[in-house]
TIVO-2410 file (N, C-alpha, C; in nm, 3 decimals):
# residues 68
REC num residu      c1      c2      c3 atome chaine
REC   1      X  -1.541   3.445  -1.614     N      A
REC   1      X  -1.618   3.545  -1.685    CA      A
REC   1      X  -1.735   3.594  -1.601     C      A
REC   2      X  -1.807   3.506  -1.508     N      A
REC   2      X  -1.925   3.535  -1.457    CA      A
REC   2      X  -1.864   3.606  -1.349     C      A
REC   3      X  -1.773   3.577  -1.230     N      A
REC   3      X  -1.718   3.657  -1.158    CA      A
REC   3      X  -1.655   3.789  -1.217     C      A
REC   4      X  -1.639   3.843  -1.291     N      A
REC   4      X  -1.587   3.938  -1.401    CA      A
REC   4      X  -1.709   4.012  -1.365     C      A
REC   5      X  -1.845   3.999  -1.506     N      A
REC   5      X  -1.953   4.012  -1.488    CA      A
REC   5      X  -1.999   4.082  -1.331     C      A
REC   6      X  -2.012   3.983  -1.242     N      A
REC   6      X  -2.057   4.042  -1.105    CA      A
REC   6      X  -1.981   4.132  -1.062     C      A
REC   7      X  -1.856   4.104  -1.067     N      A
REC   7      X  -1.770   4.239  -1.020    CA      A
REC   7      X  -1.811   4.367  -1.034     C      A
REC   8      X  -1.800   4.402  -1.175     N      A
REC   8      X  -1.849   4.513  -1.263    CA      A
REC   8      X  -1.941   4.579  -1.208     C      A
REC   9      X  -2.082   4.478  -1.193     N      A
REC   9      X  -2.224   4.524  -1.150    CA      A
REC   9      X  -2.224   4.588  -1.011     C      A
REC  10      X  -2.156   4.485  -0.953     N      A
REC  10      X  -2.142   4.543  -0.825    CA      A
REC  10      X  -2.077   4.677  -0.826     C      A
REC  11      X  -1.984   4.699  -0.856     N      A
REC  11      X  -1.917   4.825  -0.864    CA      A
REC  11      X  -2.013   4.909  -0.927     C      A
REC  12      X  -2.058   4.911  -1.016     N      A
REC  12      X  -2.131   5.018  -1.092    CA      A
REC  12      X  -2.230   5.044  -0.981     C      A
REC  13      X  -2.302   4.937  -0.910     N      A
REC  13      X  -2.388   4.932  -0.803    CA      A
REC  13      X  -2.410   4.991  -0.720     C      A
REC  14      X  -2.272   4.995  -0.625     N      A
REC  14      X  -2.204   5.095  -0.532    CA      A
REC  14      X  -2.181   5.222  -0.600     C      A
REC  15      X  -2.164   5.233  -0.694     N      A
REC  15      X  -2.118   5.409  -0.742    CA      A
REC  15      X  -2.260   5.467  -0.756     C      A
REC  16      X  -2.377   5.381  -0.817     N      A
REC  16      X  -2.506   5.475  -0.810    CA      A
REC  16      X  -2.538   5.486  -0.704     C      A
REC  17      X  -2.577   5.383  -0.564     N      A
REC  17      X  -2.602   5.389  -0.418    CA      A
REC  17      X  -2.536   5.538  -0.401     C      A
REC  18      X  -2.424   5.544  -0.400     N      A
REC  18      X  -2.336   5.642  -0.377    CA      A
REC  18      X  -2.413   5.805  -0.395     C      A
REC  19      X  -2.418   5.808  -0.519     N      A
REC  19      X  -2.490   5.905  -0.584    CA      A
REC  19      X  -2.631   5.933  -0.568     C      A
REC  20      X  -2.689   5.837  -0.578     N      A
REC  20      X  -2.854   5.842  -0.507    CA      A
REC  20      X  -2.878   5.871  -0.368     C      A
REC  21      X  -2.776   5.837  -0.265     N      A
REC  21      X  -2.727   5.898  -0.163    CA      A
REC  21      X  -2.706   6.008  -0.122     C      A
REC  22      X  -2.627   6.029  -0.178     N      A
REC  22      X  -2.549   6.174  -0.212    CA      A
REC  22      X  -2.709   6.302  -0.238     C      A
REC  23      X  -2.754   6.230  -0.333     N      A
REC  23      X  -2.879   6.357  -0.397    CA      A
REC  23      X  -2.949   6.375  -0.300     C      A
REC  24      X  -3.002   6.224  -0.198     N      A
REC  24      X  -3.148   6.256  -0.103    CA      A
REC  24      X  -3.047   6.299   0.019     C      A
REC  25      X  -2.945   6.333  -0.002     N      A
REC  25      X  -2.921   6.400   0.170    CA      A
REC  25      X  -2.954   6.521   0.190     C      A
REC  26      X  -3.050   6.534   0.281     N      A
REC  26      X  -3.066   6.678   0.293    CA      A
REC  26      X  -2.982   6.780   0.362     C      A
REC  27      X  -2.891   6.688   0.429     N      A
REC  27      X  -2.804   6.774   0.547    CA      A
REC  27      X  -2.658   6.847   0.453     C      A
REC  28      X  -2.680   6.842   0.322     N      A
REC  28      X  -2.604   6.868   0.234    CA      A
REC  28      X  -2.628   7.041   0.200     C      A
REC  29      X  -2.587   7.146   0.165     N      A
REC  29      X  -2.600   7.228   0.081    CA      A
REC  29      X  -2.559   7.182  -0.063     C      A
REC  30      X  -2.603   7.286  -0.188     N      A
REC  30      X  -2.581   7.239  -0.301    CA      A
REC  30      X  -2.475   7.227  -0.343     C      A
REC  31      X  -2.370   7.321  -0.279     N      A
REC  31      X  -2.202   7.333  -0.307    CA      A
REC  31      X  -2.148   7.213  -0.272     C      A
REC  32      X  -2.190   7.118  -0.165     N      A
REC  32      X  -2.131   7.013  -0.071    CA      A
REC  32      X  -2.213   6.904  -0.188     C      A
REC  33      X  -2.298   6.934  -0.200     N      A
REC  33      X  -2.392   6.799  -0.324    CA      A
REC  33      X  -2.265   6.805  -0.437     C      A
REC  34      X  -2.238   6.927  -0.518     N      A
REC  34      X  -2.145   6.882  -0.639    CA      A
REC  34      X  -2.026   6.862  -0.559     C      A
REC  35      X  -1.984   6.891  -0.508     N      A
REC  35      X  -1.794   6.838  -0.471    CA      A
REC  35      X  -1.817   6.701  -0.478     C      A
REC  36      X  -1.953   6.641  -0.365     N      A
REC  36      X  -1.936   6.503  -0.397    CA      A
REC  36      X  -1.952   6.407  -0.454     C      A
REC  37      X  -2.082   6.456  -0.581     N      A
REC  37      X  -2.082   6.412  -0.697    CA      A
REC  37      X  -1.983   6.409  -0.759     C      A
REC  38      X  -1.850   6.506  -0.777     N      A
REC  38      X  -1.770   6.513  -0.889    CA      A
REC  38      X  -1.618   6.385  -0.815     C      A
REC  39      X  -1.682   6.463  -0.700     N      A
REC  39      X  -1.575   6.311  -0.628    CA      A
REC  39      X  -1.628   6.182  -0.639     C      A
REC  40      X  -1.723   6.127  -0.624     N      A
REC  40      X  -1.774   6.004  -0.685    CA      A
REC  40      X  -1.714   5.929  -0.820     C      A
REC  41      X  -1.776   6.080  -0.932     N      A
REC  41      X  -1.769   6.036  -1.072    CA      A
REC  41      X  -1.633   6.053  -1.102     C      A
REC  42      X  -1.528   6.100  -1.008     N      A
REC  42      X  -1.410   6.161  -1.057    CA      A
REC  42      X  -1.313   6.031  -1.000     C      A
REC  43      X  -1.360   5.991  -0.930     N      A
REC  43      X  -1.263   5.874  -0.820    CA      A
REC  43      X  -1.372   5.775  -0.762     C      A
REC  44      X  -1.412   5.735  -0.816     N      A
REC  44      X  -1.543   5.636  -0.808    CA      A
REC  44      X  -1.512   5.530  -0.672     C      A
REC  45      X  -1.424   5.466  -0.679     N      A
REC  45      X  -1.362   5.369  -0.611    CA      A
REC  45      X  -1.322   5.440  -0.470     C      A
REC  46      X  -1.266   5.533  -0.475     N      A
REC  46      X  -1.200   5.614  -0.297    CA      A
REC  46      X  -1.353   5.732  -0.279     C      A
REC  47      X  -1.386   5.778  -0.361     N      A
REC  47      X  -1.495   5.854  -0.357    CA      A
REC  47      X  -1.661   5.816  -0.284     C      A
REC  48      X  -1.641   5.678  -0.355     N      A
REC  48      X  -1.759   5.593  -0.299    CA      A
REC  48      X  -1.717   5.562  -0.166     C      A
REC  49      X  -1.609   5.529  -0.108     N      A
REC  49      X  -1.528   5.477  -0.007    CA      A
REC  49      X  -1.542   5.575   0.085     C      A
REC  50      X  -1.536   5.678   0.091     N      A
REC  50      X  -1.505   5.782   0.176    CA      A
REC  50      X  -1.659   5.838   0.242     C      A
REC  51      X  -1.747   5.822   0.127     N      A
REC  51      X  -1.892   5.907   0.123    CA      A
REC  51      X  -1.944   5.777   0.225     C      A
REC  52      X  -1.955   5.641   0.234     N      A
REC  52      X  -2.016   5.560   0.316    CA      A
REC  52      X  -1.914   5.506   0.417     C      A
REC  53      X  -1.804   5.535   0.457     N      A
REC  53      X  -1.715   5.538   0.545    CA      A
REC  53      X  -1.770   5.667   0.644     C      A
REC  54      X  -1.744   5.792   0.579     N      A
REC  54      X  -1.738   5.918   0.644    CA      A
REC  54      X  -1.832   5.956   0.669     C      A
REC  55      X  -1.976   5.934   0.582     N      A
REC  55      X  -2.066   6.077   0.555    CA      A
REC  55      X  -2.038   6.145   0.499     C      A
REC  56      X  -2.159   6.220   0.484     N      A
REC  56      X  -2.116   6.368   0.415    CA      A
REC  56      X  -2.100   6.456   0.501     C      A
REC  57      X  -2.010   6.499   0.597     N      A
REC  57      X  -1.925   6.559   0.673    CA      A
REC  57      X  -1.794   6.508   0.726     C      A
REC  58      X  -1.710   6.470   0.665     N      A
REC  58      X  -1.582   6.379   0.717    CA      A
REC  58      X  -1.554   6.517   0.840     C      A
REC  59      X  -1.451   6.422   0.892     N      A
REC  59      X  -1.469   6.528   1.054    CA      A
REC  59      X  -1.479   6.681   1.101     C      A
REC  60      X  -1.684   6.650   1.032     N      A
REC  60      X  -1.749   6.766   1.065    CA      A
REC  60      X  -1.674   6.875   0.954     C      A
REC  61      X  -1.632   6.868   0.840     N      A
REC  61      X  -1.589   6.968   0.775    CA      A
REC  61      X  -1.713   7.021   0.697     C      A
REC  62      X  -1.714   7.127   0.689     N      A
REC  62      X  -1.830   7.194   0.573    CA      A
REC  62      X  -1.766   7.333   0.508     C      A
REC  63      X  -1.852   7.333   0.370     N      A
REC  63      X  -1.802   7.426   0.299    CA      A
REC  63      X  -1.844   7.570   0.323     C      A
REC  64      X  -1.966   7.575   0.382     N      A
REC  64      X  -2.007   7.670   0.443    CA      A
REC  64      X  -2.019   7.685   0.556     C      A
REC  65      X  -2.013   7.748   0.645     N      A
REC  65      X  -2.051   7.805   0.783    CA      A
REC  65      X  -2.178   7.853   0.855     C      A
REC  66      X  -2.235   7.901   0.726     N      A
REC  66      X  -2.356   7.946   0.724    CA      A
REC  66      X  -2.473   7.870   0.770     C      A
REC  67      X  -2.610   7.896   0.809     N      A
REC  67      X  -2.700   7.816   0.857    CA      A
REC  67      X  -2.721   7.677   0.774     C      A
REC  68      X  -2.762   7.574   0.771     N      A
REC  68      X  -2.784   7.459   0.751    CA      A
REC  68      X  -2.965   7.451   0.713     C      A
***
């Protein structure tokens, strides 16, 4: 039960890191902030995975082109 318990926390843990992450990046535009919020909250588990694996630019992709 207690390993249960920790599991959980932890996970929930990692999904806010994730997201609190996600908000203070500045190298983000706002379009690139919701995709990866909704990928977070949408796929929590590969979402979280990808955002502290990758960054928020997996190889260098962006939604805009435009200045930064």
């Amino acid at each position: 039960m207690a390993i249960g318990i920790a599991t959980i926390a932890l996970y929930a843990a990692a999904i806010i890191f994730a997201l609190v992450q996600i908000q203070r990046t500045v190298d983000l535009t706002p379009p690139e902030r919701l995709v990866w919020t909704v990928a977070v909250l949408c796929a929590p588990v590969i979402g979280s995975l990808v955002w502290f694996a990758l960054g928020p630019h997996p190889f260098g992709l962006r939604l805009s082109q435009g200045p930064h």
